[in-house]
N, CA, C and O atoms as CSV, one atom per row, in Angstrom:
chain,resi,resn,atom,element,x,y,z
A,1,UNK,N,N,18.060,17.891,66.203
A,1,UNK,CA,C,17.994,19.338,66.272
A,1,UNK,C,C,19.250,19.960,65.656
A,1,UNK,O,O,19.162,20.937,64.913
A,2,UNK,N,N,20.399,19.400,65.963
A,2,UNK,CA,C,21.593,19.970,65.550
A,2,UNK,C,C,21.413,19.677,64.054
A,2,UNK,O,O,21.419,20.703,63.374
A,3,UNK,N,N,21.294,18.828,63.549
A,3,UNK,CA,C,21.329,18.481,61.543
A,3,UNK,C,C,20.296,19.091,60.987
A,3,UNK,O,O,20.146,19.045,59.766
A,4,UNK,N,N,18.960,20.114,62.234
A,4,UNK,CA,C,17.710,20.886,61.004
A,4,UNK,C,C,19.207,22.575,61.287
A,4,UNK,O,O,19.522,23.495,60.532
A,5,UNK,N,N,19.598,22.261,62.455
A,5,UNK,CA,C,20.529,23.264,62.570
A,5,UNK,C,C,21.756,24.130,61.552
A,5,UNK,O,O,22.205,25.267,61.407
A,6,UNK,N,N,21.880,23.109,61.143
A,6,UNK,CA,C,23.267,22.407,60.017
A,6,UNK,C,C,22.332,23.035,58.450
A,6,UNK,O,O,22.765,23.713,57.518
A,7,UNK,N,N,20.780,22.400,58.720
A,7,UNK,CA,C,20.606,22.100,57.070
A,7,UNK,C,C,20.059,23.705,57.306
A,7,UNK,O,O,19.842,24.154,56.181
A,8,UNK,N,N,19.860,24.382,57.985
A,8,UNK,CA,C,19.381,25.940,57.804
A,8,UNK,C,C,20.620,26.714,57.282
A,8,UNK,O,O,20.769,27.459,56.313
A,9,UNK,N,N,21.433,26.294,58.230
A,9,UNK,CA,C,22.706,27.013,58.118
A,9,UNK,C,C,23.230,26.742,56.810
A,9,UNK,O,O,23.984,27.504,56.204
A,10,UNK,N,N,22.803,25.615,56.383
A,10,UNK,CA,C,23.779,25.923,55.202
A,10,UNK,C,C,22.349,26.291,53.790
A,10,UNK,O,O,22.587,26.693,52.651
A,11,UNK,N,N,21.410,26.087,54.188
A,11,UNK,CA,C,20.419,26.837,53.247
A,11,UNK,C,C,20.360,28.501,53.307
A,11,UNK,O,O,19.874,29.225,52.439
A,12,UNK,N,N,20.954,28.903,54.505
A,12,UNK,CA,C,21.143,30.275,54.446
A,12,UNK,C,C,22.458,30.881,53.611
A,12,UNK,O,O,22.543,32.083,53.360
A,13,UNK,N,N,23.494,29.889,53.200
A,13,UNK,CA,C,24.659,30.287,53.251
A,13,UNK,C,C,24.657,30.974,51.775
A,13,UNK,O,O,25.568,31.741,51.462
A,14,UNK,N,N,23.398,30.608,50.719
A,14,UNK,CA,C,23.121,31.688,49.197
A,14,UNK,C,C,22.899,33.219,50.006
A,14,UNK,O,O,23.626,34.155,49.674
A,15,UNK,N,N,22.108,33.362,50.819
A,15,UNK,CA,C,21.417,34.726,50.948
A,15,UNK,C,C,22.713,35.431,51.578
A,15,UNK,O,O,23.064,36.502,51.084
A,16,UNK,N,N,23.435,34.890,52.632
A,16,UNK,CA,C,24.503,35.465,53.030
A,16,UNK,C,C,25.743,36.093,52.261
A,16,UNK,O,O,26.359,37.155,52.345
A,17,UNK,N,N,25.836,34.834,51.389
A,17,UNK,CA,C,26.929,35.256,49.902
A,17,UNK,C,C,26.026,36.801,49.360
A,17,UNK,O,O,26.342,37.974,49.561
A,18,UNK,N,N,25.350,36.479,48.943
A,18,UNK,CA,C,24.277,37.820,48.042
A,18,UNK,C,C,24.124,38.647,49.137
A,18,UNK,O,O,24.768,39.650,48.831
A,19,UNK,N,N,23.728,38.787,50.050
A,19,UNK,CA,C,23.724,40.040,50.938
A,19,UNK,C,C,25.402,40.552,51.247
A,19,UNK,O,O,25.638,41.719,51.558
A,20,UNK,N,N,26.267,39.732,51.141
A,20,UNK,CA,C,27.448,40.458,51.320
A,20,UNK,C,C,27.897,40.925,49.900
A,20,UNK,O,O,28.676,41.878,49.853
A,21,UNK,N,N,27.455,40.310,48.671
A,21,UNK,CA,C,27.922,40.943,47.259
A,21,UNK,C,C,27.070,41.835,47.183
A,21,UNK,O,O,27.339,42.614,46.269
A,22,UNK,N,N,25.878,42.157,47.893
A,22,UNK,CA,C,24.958,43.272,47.939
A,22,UNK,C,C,25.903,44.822,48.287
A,22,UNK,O,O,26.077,45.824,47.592
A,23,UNK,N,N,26.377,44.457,49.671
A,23,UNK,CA,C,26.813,45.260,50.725
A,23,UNK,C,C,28.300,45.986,50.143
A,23,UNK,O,O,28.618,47.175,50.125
A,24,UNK,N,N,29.035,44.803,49.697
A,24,UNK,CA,C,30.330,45.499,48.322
A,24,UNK,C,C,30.070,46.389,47.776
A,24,UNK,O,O,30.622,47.478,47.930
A,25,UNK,N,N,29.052,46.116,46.906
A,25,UNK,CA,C,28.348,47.089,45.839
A,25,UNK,C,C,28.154,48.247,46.163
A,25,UNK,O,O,28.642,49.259,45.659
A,26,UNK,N,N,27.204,48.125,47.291
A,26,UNK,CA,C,26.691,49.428,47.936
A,26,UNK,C,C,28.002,50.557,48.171
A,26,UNK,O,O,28.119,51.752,47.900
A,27,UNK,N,N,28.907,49.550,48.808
A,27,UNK,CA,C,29.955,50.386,49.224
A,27,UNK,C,C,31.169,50.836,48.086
A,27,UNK,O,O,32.161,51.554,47.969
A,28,UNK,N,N,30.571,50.148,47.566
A,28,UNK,CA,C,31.634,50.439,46.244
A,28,UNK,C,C,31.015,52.278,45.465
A,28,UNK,O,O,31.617,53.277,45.072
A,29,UNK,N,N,29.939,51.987,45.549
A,29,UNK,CA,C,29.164,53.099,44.426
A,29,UNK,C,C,29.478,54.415,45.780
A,29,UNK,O,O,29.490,55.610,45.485
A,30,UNK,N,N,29.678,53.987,47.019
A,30,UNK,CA,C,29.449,54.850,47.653
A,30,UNK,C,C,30.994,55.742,47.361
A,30,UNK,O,O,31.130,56.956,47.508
A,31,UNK,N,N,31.682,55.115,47.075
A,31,UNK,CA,C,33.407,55.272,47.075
A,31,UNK,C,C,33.189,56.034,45.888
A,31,UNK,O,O,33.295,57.253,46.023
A,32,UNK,N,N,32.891,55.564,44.683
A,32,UNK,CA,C,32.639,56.201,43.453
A,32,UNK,C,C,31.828,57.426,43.534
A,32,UNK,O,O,31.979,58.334,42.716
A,33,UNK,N,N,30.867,57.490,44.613
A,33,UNK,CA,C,29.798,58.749,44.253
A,33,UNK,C,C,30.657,59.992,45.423
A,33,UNK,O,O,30.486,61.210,45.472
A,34,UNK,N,N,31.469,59.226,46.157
A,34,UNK,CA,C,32.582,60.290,46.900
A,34,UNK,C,C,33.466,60.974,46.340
A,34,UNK,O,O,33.866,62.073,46.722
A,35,UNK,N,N,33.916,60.225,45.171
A,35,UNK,CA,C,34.919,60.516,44.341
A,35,UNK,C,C,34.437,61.485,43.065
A,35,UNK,O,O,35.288,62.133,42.455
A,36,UNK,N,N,32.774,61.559,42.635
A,36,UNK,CA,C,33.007,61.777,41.804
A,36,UNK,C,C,32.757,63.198,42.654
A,36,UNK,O,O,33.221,64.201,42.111
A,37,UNK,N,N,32.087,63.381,43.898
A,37,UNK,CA,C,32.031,64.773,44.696
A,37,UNK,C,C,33.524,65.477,45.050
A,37,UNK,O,O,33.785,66.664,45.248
A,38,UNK,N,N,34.206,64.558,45.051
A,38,UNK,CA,C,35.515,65.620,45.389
A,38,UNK,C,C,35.848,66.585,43.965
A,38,UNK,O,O,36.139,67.777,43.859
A,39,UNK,N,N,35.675,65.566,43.005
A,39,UNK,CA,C,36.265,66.431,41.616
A,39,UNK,C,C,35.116,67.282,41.579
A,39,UNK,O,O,35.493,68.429,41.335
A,40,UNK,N,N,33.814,67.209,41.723
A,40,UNK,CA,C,33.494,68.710,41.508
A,40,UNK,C,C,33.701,69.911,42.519
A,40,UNK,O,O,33.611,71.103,42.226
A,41,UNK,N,N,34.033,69.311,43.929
A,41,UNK,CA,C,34.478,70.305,44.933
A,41,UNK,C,C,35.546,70.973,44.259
A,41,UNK,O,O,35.642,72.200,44.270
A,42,UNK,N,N,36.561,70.025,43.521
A,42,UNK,CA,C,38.023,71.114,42.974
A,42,UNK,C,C,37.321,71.547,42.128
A,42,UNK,O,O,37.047,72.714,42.407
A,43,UNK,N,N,36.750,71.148,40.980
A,43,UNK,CA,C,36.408,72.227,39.656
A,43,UNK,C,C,35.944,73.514,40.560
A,43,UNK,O,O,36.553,74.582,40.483
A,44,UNK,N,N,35.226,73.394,41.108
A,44,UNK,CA,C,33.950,74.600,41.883
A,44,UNK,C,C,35.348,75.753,42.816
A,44,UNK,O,O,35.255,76.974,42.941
A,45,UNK,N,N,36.423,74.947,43.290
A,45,UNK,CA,C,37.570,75.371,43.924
A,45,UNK,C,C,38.108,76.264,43.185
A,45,UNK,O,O,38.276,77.442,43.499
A,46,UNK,N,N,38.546,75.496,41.680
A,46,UNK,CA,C,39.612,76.015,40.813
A,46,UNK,C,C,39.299,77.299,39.701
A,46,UNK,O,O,40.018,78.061,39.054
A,47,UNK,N,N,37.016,76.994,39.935
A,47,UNK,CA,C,36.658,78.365,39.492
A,47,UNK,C,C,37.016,79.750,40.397
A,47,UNK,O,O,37.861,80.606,40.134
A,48,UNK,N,N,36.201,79.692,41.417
A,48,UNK,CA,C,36.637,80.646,42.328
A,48,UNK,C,C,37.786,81.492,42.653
A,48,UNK,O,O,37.966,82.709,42.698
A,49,UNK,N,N,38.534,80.411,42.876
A,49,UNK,CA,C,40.151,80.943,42.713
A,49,UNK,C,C,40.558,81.696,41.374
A,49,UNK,O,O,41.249,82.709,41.481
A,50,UNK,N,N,40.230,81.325,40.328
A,50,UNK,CA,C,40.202,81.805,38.211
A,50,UNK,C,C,39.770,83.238,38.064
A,50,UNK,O,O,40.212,84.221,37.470
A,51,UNK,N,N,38.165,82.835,39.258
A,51,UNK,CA,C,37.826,83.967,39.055
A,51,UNK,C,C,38.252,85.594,40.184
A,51,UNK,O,O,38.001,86.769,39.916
A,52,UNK,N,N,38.882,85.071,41.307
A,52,UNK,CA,C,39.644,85.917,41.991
A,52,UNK,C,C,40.743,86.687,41.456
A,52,UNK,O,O,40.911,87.905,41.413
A,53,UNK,N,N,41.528,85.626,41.017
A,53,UNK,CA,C,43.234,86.187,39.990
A,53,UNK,C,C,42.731,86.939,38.790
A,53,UNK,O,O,43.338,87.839,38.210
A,54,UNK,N,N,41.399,86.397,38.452
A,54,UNK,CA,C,41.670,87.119,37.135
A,54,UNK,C,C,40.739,88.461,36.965
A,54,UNK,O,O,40.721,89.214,35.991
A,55,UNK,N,N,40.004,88.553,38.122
A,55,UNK,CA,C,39.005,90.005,38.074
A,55,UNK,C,C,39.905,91.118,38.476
A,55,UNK,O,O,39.556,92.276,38.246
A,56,UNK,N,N,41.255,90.807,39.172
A,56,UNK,CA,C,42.507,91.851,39.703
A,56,UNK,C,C,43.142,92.549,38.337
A,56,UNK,O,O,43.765,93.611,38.311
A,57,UNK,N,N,42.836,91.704,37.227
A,57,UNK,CA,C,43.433,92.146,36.187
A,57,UNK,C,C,42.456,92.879,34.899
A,57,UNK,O,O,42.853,93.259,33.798
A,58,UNK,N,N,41.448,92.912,35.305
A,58,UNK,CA,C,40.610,94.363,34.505
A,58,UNK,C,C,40.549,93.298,33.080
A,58,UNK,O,O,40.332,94.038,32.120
A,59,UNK,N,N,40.656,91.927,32.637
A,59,UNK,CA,C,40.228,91.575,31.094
A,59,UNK,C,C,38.785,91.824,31.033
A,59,UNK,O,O,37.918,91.814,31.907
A,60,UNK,N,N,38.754,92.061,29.720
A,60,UNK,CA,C,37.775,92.226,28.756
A,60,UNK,C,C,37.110,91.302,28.107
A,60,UNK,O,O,35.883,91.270,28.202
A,61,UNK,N,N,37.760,90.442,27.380
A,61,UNK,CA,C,37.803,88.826,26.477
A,61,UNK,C,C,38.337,87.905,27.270
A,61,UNK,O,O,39.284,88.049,28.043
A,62,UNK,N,N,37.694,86.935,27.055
A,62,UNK,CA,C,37.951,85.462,27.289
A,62,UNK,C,C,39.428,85.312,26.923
A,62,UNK,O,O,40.253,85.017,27.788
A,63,UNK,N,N,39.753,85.505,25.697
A,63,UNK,CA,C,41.383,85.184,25.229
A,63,UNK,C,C,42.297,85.818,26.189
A,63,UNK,O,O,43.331,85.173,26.366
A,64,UNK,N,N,42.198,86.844,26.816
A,64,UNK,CA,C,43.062,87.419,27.258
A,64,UNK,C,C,43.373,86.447,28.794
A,64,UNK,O,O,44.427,86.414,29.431
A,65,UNK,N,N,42.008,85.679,29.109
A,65,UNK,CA,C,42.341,84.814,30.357
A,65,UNK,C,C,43.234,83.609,29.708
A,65,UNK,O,O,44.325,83.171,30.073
A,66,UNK,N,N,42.430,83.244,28.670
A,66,UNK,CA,C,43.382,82.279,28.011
A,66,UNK,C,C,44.762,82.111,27.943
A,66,UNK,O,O,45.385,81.124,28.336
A,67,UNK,N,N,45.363,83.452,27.255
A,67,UNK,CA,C,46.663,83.537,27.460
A,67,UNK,C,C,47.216,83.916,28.541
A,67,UNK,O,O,48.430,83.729,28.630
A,68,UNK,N,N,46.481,84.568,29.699
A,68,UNK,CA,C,47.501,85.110,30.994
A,68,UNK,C,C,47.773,83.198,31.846
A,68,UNK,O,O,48.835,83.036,32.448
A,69,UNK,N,N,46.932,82.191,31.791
A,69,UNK,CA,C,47.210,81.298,31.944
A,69,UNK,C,C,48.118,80.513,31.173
A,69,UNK,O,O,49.041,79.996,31.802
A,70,UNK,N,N,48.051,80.314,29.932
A,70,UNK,CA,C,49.204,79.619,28.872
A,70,UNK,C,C,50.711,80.268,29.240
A,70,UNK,O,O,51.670,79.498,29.276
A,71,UNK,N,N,50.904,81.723,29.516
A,71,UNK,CA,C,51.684,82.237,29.760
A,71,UNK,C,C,52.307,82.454,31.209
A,71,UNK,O,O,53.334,83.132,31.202
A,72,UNK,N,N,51.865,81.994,32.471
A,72,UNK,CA,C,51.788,81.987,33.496
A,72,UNK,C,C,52.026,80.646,33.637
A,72,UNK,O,O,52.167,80.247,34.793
A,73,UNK,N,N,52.119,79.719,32.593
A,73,UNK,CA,C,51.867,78.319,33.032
A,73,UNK,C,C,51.173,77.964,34.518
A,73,UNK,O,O,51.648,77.679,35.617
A,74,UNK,N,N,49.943,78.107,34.051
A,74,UNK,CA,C,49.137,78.157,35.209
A,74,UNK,C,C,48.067,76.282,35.176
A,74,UNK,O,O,47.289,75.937,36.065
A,75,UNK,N,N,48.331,75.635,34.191
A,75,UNK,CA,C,47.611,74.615,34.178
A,75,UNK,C,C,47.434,73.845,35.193
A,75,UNK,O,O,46.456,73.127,35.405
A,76,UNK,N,N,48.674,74.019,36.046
A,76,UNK,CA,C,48.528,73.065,37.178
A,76,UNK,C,C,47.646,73.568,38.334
A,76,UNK,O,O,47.034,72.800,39.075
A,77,UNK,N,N,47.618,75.038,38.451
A,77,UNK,CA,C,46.880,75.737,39.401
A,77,UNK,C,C,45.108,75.176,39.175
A,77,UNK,O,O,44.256,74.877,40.012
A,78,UNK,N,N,45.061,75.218,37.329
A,78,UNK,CA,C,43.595,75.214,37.105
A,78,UNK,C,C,43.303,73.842,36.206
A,78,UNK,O,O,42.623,73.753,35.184
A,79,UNK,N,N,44.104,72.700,36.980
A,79,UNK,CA,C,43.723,71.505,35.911
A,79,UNK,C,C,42.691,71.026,35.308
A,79,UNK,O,O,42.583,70.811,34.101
A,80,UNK,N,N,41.834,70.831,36.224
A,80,UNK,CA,C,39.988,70.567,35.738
A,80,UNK,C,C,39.770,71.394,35.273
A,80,UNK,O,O,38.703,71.010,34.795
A,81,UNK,N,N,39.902,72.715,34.817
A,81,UNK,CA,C,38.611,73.465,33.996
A,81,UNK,C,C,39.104,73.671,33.060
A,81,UNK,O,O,38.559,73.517,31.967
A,82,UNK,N,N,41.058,74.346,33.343
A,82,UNK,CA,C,40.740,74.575,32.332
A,82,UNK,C,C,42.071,73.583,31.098
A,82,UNK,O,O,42.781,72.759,31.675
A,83,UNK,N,N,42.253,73.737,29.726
A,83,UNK,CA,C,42.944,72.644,28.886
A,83,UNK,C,C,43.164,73.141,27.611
A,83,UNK,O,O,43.306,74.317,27.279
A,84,UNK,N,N,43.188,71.682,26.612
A,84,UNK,CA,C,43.160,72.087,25.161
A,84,UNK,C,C,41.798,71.784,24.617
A,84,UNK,O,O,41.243,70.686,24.571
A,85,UNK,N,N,41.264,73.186,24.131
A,85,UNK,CA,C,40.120,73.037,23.540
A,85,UNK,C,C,39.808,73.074,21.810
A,85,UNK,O,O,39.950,74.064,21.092
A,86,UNK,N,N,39.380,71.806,21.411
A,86,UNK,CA,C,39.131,71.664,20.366
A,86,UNK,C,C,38.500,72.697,19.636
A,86,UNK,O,O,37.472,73.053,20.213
A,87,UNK,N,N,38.786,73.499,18.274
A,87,UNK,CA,C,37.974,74.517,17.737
A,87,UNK,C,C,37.835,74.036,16.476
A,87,UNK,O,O,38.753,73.269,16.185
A,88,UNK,N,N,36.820,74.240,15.393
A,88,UNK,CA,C,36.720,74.225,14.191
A,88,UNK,C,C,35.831,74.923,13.806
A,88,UNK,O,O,34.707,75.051,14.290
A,89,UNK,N,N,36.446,75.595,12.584
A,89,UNK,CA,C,35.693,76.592,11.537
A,89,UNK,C,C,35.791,76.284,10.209
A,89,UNK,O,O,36.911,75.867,9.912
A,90,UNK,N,N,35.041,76.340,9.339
A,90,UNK,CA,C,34.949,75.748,7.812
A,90,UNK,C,C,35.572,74.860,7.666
A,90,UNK,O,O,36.450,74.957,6.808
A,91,UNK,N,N,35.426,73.442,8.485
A,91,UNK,CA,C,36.378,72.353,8.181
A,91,UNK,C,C,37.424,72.550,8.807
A,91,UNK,O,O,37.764,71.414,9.140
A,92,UNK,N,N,38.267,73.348,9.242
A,92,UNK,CA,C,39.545,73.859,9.673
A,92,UNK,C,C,39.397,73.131,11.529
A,92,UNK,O,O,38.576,73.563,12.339
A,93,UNK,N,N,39.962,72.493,11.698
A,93,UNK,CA,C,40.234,71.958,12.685
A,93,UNK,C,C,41.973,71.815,13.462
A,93,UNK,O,O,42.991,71.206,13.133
A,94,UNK,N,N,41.524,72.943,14.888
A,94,UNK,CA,C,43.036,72.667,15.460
A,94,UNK,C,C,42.548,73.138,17.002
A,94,UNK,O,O,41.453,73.618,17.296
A,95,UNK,N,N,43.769,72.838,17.969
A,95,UNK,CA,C,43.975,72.674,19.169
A,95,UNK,C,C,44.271,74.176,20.067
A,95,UNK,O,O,45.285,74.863,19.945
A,96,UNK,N,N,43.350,74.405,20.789
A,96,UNK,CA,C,43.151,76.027,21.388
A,96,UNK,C,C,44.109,75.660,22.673
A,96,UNK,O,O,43.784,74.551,23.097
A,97,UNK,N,N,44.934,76.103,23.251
A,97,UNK,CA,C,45.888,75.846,24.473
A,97,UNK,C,C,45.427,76.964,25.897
A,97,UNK,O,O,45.806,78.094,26.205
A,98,UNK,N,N,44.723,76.274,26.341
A,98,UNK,CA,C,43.922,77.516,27.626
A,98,UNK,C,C,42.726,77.512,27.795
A,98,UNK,O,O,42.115,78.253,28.564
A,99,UNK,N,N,42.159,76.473,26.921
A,99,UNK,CA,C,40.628,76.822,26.593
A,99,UNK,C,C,39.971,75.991,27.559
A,99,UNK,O,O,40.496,75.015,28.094
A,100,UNK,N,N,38.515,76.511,27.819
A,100,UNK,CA,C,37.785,76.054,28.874
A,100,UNK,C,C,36.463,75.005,28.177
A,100,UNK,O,O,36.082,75.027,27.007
A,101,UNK,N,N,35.865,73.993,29.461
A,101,UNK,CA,C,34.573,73.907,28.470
A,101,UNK,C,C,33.888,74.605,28.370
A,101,UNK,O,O,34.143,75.731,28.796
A,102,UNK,N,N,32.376,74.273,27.624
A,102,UNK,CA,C,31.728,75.396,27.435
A,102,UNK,C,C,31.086,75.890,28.291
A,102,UNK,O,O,30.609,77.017,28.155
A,103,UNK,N,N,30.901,75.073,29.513
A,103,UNK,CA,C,30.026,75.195,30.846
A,103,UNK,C,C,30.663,76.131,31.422
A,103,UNK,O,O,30.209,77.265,31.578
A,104,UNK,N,N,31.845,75.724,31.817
A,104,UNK,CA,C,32.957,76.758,32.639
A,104,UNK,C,C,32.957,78.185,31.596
A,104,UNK,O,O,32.787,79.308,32.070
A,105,UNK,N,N,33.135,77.982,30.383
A,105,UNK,CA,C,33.761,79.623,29.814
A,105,UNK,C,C,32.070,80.291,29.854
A,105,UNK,O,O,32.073,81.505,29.649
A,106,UNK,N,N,31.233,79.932,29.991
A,106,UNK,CA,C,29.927,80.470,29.895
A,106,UNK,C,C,29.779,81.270,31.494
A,106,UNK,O,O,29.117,82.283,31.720
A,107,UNK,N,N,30.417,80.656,32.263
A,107,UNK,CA,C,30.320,81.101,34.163
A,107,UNK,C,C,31.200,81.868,33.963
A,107,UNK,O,O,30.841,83.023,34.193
A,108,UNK,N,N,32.692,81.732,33.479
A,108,UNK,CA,C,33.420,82.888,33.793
A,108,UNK,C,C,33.176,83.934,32.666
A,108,UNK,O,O,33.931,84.903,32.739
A,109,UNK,N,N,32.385,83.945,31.756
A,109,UNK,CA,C,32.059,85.285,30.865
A,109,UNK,C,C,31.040,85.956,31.441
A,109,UNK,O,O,30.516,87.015,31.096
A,110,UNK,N,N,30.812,85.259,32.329
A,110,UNK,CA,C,29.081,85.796,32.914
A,110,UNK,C,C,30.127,86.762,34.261
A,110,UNK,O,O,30.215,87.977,34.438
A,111,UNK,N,N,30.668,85.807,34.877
A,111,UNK,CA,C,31.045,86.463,36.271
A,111,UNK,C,C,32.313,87.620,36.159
A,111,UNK,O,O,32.584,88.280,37.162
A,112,UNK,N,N,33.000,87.806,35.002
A,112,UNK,CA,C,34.206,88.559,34.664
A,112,UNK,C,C,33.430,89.574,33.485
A,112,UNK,O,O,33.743,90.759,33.366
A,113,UNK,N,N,32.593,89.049,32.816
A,113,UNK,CA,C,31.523,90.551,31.691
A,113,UNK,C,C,32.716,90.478,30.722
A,113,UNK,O,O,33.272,91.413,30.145
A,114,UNK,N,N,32.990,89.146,30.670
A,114,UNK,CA,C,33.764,89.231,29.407
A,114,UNK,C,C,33.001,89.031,28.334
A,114,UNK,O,O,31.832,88.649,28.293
A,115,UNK,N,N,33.992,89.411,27.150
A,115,UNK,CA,C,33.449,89.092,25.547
A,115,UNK,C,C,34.287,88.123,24.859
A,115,UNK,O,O,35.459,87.958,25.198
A,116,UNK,N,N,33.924,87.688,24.222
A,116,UNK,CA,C,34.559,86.685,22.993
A,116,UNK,C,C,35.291,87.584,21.541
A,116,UNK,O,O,34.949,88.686,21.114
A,117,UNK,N,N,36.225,86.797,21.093
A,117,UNK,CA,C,36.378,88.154,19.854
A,117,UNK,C,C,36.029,87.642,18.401
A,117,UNK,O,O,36.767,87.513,17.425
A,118,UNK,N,N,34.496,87.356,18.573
A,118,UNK,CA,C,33.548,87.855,17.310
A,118,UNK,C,C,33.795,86.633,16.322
A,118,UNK,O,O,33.623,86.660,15.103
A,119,UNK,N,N,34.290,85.412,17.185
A,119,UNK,CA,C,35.237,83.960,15.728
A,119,UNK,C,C,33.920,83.688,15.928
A,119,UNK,O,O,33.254,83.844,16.951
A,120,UNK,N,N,33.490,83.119,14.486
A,120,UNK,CA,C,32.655,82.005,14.084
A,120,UNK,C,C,32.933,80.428,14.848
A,120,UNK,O,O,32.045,79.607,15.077
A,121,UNK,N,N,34.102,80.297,15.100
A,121,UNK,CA,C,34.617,78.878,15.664
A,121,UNK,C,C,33.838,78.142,16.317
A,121,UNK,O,O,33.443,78.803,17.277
A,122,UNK,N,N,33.438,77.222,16.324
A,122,UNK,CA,C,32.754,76.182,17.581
A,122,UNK,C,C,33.630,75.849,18.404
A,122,UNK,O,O,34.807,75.887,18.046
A,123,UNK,N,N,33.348,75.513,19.479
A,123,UNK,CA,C,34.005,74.519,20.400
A,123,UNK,C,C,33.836,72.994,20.095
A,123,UNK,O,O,32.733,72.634,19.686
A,124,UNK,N,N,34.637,72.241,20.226
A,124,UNK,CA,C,34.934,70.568,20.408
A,124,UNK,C,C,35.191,70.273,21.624
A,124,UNK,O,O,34.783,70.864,22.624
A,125,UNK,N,N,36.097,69.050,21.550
A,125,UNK,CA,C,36.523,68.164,22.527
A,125,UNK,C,C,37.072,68.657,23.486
A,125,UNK,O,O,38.008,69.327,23.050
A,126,UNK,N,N,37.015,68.728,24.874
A,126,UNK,CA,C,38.242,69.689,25.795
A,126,UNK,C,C,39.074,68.586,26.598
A,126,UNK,O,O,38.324,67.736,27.075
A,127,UNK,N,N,39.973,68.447,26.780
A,127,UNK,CA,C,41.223,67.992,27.125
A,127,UNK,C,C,40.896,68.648,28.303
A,127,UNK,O,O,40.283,69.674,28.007
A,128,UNK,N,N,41.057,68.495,29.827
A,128,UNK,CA,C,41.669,69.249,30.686
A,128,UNK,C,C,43.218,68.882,31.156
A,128,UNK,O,O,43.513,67.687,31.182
A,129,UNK,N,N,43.871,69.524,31.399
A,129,UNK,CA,C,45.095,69.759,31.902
A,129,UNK,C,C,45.435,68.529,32.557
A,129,UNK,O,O,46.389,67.784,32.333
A,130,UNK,N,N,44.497,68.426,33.414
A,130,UNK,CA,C,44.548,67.497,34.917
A,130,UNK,C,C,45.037,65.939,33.859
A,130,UNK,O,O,45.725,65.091,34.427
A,131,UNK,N,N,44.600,65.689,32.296
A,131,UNK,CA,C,44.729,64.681,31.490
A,131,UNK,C,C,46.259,64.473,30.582
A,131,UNK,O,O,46.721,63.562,29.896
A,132,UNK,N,N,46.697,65.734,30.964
A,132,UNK,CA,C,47.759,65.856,30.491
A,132,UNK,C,C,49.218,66.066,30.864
A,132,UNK,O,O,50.243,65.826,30.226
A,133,UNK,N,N,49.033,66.567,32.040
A,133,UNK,CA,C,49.990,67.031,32.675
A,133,UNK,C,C,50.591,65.599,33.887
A,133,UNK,O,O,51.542,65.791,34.645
């Protein structure tokens, strides 16, 4: 009885390995899917707050948030959203300092009734702050 005891036990000892590399996993993704919820809790944070400071100040255009942050050195206040945003126009390619992605500058033009000033430019790559600083 003790050696069918022995030979179970150790015929169980694959499923046990794999149910515990199962159970890692699980807990691993769970760590990762926590993590990736906190960073959008701050982005969602660091809008709110963007958009508090900056409706006190009556802008019009997007640029003008742009620069009251570049000039405020405010990057650290708003690391995730906002950064250096890639622009190019006719080939002309260079580095915007304040710029948001396009997701974010689309929410705060909506929620501030701002305007853009009329550039052909695209948006590129965005850098956030939080990558740089």
């Amino acid at each position: 009885m003790k050696m069918k005891l022995n030979s179970l036990g150790e015929a169980l000892k694959p499923l046990k390995e794999r149910f515990q590399q199962e159970t890692d996993e699980r807990e691993k993704e769970k760590r990762r899917q926590k993590e990736v919820g906190e960073e959008k809790t701050a982005k969602e944070k660091e809008f709110d707050n963007l958009v508090d400071e900056m409706s006190k100040h009556g802008f019009t255009h997007s640029s003008q948030v742009s620069a009251y942050i570049v000039r405020n050195q405010l990057g650290h206040k708003y690391r995730h959203i906002s950064g250096i945003l890639e622009m190019e126009l006719d080939g002309d390619v260079w580095d915007f300092d304040g710029g948001f992605p396009t997701d974010i500058y689309a929410q705060l033009c909506y929620k501030l009734g701002l305007q853009n000033q009329g550039s052909r430019a695209t948006p590129g790559r965005f850098t956030p702050y939080d990558d740089i600083l």
